[in-house]
C-alpha positions as CSV (number, residue, x, y, z in Angstrom):
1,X,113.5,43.9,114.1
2,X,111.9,40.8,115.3
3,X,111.5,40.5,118.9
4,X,113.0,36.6,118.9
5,X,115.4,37.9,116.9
6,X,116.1,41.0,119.2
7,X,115.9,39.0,122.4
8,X,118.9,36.5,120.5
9,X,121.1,39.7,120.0
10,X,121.1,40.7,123.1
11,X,122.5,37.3,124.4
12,X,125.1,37.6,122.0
13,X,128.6,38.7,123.1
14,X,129.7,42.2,121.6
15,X,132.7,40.9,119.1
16,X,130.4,38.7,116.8
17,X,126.8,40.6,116.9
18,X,128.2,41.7,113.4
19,X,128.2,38.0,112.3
20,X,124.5,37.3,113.6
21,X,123.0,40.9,111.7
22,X,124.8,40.2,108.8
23,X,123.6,36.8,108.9
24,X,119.8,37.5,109.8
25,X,119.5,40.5,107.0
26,X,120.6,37.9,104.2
27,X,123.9,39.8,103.5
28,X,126.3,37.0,104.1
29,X,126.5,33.1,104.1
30,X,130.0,33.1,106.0
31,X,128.7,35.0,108.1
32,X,125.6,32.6,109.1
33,X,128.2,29.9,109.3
34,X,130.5,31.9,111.4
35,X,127.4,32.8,113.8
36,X,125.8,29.0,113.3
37,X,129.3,27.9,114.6
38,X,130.2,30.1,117.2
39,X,126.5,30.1,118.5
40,X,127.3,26.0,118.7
41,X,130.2,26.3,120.4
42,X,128.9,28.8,123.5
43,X,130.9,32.0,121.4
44,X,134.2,30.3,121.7
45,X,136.4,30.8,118.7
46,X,138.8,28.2,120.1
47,X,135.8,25.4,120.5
48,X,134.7,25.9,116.8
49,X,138.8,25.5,115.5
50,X,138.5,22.6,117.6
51,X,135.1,21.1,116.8
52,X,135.4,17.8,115.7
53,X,131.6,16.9,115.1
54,X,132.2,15.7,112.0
55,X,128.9,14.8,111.3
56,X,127.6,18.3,111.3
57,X,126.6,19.6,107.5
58,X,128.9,23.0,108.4
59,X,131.7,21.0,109.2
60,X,133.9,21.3,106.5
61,X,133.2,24.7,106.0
62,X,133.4,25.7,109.8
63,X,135.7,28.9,110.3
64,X,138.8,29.8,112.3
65,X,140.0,26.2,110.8
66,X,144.5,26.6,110.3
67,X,146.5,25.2,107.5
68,X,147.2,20.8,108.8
69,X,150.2,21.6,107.0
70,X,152.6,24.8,107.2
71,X,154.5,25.7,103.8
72,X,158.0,25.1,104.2
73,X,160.1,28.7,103.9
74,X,163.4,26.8,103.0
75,X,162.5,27.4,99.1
76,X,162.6,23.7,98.2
């Protein structure tokens, strides 16, 4: 492995080293978004559901975004 790359992975918490390999070794685009995003936000999952730097090419497809509107279980 690269030793920028290496030196990056060590930096990175635990929980999402998965995102930044799978990002790095071309096997997944969410994943380089997820990793982009939570790399952004100083690894805070919360911060990137919050992010609201709407002029940022990843923002509409940023993760850990909820539903703006809940489906109503009343069956109407």
């Amino acid at each position: 492995m690269h030793e920028k790359i290496q030196k990056r992975l060590d930096d990175i918490p635990t929980m999402y080293k998965n995102h930044y390999i799978k990002a790095m070794t071309g096997k997944s685009r969410p994943a380089a978004v997820k990793a982009f995003c939570l790399e952004c936000m100083g690894w805070q999952r919360t911060e990137v559901h919050r992010c609201n730097s709407v002029a940022c090419p990843l923002y509409l497809y940023r993760p850990y975004q909820k539903l703006s509107v809940k489906p109503s279980n009343n069956g109407s």
